[in-house]
PDB file as gemmi writes it, atoms N, CA and C in Angstrom:
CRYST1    1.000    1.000    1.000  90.00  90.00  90.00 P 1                      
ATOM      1  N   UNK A   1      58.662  36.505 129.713  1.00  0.00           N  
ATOM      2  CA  UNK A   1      59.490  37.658 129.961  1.00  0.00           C  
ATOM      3  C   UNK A   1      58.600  38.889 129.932  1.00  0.00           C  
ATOM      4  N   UNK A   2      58.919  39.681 131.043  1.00  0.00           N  
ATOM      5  CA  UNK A   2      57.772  40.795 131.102  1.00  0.00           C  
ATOM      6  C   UNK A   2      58.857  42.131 130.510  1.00  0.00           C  
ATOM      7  N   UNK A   3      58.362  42.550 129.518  1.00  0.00           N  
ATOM      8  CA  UNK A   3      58.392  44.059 129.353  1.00  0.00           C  
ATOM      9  C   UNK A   3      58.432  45.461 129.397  1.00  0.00           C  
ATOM     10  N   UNK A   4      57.864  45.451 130.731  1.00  0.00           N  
ATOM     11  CA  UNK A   4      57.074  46.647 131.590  1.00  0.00           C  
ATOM     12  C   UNK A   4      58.119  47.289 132.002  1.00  0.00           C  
ATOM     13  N   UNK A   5      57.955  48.563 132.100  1.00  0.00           N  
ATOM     14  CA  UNK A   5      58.871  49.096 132.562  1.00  0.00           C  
ATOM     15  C   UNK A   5      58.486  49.558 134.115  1.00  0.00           C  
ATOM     16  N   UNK A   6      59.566  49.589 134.578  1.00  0.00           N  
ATOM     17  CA  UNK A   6      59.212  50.130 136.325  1.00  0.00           C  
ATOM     18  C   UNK A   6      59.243  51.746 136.611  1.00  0.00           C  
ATOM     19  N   UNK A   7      58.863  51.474 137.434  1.00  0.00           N  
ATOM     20  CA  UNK A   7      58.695  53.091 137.967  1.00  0.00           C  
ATOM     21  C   UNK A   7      60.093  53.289 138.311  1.00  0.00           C  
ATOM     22  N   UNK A   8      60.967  52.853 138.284  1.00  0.00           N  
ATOM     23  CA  UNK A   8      62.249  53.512 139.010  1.00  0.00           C  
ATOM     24  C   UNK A   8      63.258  54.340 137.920  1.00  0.00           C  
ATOM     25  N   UNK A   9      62.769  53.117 136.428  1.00  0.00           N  
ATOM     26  CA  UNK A   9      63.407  53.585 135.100  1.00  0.00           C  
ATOM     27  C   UNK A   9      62.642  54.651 134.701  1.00  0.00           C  
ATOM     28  N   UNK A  10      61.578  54.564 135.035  1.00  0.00           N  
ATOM     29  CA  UNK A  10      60.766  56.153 134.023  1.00  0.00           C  
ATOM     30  C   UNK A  10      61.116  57.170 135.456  1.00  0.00           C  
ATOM     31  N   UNK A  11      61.501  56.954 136.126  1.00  0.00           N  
ATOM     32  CA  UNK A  11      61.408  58.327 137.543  1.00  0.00           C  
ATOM     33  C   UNK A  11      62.671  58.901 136.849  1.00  0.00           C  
ATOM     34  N   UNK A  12      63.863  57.832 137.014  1.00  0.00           N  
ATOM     35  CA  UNK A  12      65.333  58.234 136.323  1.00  0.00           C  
ATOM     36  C   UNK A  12      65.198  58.644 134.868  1.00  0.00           C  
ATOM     37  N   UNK A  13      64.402  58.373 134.007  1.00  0.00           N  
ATOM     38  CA  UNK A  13      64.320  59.137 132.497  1.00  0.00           C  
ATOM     39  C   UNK A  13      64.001  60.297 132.462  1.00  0.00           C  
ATOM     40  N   UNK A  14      63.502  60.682 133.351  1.00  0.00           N  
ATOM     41  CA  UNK A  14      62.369  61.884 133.333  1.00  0.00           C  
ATOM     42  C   UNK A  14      63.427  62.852 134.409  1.00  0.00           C  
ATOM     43  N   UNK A  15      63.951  62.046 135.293  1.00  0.00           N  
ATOM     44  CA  UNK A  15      65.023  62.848 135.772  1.00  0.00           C  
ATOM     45  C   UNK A  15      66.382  63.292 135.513  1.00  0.00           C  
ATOM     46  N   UNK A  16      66.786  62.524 134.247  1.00  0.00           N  
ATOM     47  CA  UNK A  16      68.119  62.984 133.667  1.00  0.00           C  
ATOM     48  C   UNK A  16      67.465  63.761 132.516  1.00  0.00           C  
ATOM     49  N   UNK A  17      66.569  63.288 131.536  1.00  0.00           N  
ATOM     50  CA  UNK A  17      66.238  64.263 130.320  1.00  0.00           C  
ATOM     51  C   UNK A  17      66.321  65.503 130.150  1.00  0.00           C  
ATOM     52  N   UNK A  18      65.924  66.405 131.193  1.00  0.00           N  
ATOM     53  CA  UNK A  18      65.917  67.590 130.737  1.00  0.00           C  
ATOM     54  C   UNK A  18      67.060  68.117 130.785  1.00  0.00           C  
ATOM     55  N   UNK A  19      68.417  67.742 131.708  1.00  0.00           N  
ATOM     56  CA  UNK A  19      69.396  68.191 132.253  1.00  0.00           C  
ATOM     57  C   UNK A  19      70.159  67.727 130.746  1.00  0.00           C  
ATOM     58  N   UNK A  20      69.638  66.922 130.321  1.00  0.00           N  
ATOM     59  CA  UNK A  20      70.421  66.334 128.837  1.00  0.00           C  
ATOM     60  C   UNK A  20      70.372  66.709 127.636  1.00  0.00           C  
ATOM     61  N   UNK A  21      69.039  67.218 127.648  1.00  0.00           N  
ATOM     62  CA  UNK A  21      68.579  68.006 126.771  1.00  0.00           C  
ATOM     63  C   UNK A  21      69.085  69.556 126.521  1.00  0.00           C  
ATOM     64  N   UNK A  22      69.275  70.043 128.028  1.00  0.00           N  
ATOM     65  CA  UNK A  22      69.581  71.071 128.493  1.00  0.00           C  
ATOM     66  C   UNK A  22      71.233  71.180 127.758  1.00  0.00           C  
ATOM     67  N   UNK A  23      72.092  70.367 127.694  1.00  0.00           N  
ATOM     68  CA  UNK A  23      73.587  70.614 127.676  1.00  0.00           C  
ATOM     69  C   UNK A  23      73.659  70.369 126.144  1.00  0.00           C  
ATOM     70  N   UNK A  24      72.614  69.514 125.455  1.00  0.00           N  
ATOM     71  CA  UNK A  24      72.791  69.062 124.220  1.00  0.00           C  
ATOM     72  C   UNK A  24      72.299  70.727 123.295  1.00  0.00           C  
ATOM     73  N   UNK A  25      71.127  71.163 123.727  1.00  0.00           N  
ATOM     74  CA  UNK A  25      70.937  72.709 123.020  1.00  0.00           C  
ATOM     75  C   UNK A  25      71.865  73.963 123.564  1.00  0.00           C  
ATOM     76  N   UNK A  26      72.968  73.702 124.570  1.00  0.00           N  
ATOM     77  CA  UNK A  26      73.849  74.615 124.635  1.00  0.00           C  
ATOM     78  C   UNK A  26      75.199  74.173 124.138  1.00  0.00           C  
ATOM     79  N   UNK A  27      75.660  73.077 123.915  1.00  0.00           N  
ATOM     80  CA  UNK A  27      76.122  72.709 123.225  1.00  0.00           C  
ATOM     81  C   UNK A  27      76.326  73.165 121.430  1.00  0.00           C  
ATOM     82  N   UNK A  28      74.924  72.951 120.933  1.00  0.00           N  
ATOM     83  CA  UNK A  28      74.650  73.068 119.639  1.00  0.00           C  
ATOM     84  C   UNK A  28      74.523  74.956 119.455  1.00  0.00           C  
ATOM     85  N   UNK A  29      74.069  75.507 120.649  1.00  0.00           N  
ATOM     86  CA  UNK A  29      74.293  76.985 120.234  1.00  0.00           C  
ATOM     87  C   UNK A  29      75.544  77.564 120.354  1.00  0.00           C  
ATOM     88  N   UNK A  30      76.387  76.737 121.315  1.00  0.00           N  
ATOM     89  CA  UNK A  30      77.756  77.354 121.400  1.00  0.00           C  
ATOM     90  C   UNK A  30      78.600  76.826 119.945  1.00  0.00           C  
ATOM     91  N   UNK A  31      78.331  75.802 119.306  1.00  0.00           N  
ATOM     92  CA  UNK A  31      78.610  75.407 118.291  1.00  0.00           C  
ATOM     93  C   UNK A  31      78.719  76.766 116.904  1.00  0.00           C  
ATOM     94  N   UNK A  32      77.294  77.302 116.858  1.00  0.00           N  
ATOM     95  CA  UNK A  32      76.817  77.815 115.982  1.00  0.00           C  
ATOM     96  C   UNK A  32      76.965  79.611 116.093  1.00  0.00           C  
ATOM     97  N   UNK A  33      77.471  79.840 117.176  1.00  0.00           N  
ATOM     98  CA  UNK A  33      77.809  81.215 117.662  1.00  0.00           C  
ATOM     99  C   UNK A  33      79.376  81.428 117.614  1.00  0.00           C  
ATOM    100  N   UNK A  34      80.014  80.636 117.703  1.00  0.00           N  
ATOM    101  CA  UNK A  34      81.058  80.729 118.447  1.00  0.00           C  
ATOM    102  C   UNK A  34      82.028  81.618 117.249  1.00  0.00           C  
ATOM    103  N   UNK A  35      82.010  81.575 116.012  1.00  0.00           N  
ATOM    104  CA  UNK A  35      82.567  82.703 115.504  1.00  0.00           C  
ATOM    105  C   UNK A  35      82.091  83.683 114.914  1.00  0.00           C  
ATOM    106  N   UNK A  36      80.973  83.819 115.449  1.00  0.00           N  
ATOM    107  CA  UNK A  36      79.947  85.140 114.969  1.00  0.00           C  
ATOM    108  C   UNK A  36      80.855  86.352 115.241  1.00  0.00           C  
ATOM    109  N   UNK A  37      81.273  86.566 116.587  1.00  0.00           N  
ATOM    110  CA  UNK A  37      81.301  88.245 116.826  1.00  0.00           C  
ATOM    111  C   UNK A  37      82.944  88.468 116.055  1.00  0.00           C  
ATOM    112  N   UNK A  38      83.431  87.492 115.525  1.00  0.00           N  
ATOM    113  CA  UNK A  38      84.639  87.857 114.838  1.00  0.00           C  
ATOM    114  C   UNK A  38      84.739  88.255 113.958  1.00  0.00           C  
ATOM    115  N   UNK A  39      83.876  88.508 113.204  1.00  0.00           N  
ATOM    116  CA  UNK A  39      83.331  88.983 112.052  1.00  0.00           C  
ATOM    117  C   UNK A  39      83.832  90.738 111.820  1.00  0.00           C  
ATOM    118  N   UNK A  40      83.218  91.292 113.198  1.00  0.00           N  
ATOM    119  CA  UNK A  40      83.529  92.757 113.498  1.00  0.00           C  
ATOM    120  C   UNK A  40      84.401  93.492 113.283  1.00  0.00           C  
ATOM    121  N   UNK A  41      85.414  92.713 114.200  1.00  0.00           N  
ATOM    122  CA  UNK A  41      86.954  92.991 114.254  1.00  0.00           C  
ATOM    123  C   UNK A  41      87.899  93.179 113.015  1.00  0.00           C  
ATOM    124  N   UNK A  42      88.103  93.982 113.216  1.00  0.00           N  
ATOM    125  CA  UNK A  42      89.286  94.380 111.561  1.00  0.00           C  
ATOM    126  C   UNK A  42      90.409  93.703 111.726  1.00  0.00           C  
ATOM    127  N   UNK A  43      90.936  92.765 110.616  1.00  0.00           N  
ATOM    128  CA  UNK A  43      92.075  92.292 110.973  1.00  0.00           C  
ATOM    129  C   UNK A  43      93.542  93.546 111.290  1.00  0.00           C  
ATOM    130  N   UNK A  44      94.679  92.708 111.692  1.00  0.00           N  
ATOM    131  CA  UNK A  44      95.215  93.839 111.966  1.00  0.00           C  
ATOM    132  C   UNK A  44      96.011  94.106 110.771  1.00  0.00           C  
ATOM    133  N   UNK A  45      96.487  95.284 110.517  1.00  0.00           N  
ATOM    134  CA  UNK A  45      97.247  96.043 109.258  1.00  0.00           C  
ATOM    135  C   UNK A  45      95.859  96.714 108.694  1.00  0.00           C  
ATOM    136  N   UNK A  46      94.985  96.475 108.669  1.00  0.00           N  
ATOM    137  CA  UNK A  46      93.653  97.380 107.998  1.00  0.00           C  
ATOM    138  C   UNK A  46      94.248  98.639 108.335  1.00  0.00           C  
ATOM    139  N   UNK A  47      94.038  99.525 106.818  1.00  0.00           N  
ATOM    140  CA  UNK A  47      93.884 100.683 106.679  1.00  0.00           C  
ATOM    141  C   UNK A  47      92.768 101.142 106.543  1.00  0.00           C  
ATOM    142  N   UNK A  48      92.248 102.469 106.598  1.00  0.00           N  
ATOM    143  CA  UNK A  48      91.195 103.474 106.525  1.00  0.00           C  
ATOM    144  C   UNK A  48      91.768 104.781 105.468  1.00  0.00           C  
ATOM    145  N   UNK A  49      90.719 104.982 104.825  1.00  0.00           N  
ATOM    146  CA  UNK A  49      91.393 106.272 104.223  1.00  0.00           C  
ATOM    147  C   UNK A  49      90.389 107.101 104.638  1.00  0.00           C  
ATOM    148  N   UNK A  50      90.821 108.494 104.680  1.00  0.00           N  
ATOM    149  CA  UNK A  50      90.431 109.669 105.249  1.00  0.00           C  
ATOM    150  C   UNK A  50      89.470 109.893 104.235  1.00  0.00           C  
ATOM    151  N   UNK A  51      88.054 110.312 104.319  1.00  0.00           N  
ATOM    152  CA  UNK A  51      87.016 110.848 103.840  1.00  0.00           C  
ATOM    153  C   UNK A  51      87.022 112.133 102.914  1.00  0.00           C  
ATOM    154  N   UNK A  52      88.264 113.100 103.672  1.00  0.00           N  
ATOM    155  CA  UNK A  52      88.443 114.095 102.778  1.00  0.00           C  
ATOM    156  C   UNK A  52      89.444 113.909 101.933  1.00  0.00           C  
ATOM    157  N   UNK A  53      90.633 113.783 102.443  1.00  0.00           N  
ATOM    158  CA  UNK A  53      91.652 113.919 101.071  1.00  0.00           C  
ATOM    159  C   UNK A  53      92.095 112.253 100.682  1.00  0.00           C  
ATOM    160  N   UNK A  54      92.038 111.494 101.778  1.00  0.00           N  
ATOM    161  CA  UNK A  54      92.398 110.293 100.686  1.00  0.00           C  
ATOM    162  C   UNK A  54      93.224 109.607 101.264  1.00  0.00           C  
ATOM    163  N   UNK A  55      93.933 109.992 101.806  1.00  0.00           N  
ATOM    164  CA  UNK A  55      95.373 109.594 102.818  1.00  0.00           C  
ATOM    165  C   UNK A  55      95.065 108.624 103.283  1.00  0.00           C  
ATOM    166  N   UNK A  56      95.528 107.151 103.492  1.00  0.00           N  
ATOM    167  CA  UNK A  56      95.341 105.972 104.181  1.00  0.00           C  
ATOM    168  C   UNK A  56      96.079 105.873 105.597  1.00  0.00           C  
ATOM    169  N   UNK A  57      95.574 105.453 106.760  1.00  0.00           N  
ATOM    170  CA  UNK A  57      96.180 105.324 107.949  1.00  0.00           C  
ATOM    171  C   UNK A  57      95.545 103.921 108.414  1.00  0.00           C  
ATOM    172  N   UNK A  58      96.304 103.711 109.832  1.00  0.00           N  
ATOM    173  CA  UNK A  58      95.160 102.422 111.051  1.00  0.00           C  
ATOM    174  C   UNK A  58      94.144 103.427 111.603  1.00  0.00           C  
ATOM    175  N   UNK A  59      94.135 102.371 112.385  1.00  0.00           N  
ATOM    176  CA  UNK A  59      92.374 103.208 113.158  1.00  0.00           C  
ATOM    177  C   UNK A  59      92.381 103.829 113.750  1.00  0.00           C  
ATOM    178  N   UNK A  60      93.645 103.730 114.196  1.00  0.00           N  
ATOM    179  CA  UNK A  60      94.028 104.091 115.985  1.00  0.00           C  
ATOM    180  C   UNK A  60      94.688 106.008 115.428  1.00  0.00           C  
ATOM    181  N   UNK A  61      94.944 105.493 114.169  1.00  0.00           N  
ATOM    182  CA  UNK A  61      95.911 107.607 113.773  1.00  0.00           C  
ATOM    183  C   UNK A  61      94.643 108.104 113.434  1.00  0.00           C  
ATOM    184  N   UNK A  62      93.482 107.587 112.878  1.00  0.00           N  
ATOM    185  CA  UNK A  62      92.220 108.427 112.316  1.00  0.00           C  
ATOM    186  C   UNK A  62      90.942 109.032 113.213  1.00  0.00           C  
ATOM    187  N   UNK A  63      90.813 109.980 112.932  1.00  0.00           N  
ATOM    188  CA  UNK A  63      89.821 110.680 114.076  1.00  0.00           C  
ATOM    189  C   UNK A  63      88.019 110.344 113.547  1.00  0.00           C  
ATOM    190  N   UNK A  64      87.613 109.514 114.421  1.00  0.00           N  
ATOM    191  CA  UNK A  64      86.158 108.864 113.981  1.00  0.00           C  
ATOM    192  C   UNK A  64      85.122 110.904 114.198  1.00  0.00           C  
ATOM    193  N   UNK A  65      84.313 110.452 113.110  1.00  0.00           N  
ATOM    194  CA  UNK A  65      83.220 111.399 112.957  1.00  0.00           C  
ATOM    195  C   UNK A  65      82.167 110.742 113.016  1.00  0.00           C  
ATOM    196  N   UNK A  66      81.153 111.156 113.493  1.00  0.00           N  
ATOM    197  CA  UNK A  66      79.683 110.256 113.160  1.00  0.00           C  
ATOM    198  C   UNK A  66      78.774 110.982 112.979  1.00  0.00           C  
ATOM    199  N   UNK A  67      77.703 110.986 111.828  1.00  0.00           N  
ATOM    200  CA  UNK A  67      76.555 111.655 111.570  1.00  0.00           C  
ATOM    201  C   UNK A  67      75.947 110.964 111.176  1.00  0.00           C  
ATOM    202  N   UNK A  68      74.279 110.957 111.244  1.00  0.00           N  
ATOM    203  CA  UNK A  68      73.145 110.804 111.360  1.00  0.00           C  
ATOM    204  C   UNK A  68      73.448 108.952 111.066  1.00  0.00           C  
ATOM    205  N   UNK A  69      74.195 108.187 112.253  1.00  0.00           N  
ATOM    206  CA  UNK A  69      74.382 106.740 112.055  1.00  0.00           C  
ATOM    207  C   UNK A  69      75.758 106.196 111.418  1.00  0.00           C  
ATOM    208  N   UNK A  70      76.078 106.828 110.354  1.00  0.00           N  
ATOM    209  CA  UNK A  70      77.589 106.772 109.983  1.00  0.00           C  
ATOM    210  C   UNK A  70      78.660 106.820 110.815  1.00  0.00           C  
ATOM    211  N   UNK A  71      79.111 106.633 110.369  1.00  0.00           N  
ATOM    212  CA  UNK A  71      81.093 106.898 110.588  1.00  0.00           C  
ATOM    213  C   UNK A  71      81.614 106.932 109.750  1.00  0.00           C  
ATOM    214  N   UNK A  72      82.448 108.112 109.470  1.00  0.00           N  
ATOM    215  CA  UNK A  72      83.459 108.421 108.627  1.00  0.00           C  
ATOM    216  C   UNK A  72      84.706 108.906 109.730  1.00  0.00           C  
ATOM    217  N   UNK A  73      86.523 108.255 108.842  1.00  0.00           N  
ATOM    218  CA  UNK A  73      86.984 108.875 109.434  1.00  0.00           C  
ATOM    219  C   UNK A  73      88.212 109.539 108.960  1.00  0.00           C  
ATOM    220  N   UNK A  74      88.756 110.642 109.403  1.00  0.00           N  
ATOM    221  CA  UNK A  74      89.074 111.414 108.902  1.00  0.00           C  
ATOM    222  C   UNK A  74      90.921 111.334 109.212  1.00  0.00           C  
ATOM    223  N   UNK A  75      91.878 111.688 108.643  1.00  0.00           N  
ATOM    224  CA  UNK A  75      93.345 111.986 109.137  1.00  0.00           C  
ATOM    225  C   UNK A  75      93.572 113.193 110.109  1.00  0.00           C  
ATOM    226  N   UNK A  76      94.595 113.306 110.806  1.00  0.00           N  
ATOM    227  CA  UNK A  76      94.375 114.424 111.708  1.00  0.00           C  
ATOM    228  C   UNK A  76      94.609 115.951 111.235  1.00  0.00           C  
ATOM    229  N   UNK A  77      95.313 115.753 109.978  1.00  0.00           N  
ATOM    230  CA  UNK A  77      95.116 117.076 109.263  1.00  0.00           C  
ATOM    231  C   UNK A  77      93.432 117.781 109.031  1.00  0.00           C  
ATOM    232  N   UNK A  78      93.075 116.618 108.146  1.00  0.00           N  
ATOM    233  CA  UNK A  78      91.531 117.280 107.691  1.00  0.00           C  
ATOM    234  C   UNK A  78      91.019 117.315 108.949  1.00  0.00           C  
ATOM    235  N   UNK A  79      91.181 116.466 110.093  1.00  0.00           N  
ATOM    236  CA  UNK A  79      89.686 116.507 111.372  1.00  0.00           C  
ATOM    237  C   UNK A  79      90.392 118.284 112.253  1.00  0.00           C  
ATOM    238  N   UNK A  80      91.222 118.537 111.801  1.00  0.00           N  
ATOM    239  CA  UNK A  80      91.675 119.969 112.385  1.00  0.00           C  
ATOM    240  C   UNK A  80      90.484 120.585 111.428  1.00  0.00           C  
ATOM    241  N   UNK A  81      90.482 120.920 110.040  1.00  0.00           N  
ATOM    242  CA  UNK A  81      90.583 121.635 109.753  1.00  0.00           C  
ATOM    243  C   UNK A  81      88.743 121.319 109.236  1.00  0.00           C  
ATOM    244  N   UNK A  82      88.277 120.098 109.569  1.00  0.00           N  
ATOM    245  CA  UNK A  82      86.494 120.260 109.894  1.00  0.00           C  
ATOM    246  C   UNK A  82      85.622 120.776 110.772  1.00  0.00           C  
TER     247      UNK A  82                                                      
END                                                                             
């Protein structure tokens, strides 16, 4: 019994591998990503409290400020009156 392998099996190894390889490491990164950017997102009902006086609101009533990289944000009383 001969052993050897033929040229037709190594042409076809060499021609599916990479395509296999290819789906198996996107596979495994879509695996490992896939709830990363959810992280970000504020669930919903999150409050914010205003920087100056204290007052809690959503995101959407508070007026964003940004300095030097920050964010602070403010109620629409105090962002009048900054």
């Amino acid at each position: 019994m001969d052993s050897v392998l033929s040229g037709a099996t190594i042409r076809d190894f060499f021609a599916w591998a990479p395509l296999t390889l290819g789906v198996l490491i996107y596979a495994i990164a879509f695996l490992a990503k896939r709830n990363e950017g959810m992280a970000t997102v504020p669930s919903l009902g999150t409050t914010y409290a205003c920087a100056r006086c204290g007052k809690r609101s959503v995101r959407e009533h508070m007026v964003p400020q940004s300095h030097e990289g920050a964010v602070s944000y403010y109620c629409a009383k105090c962002a009048g009156s900054h």
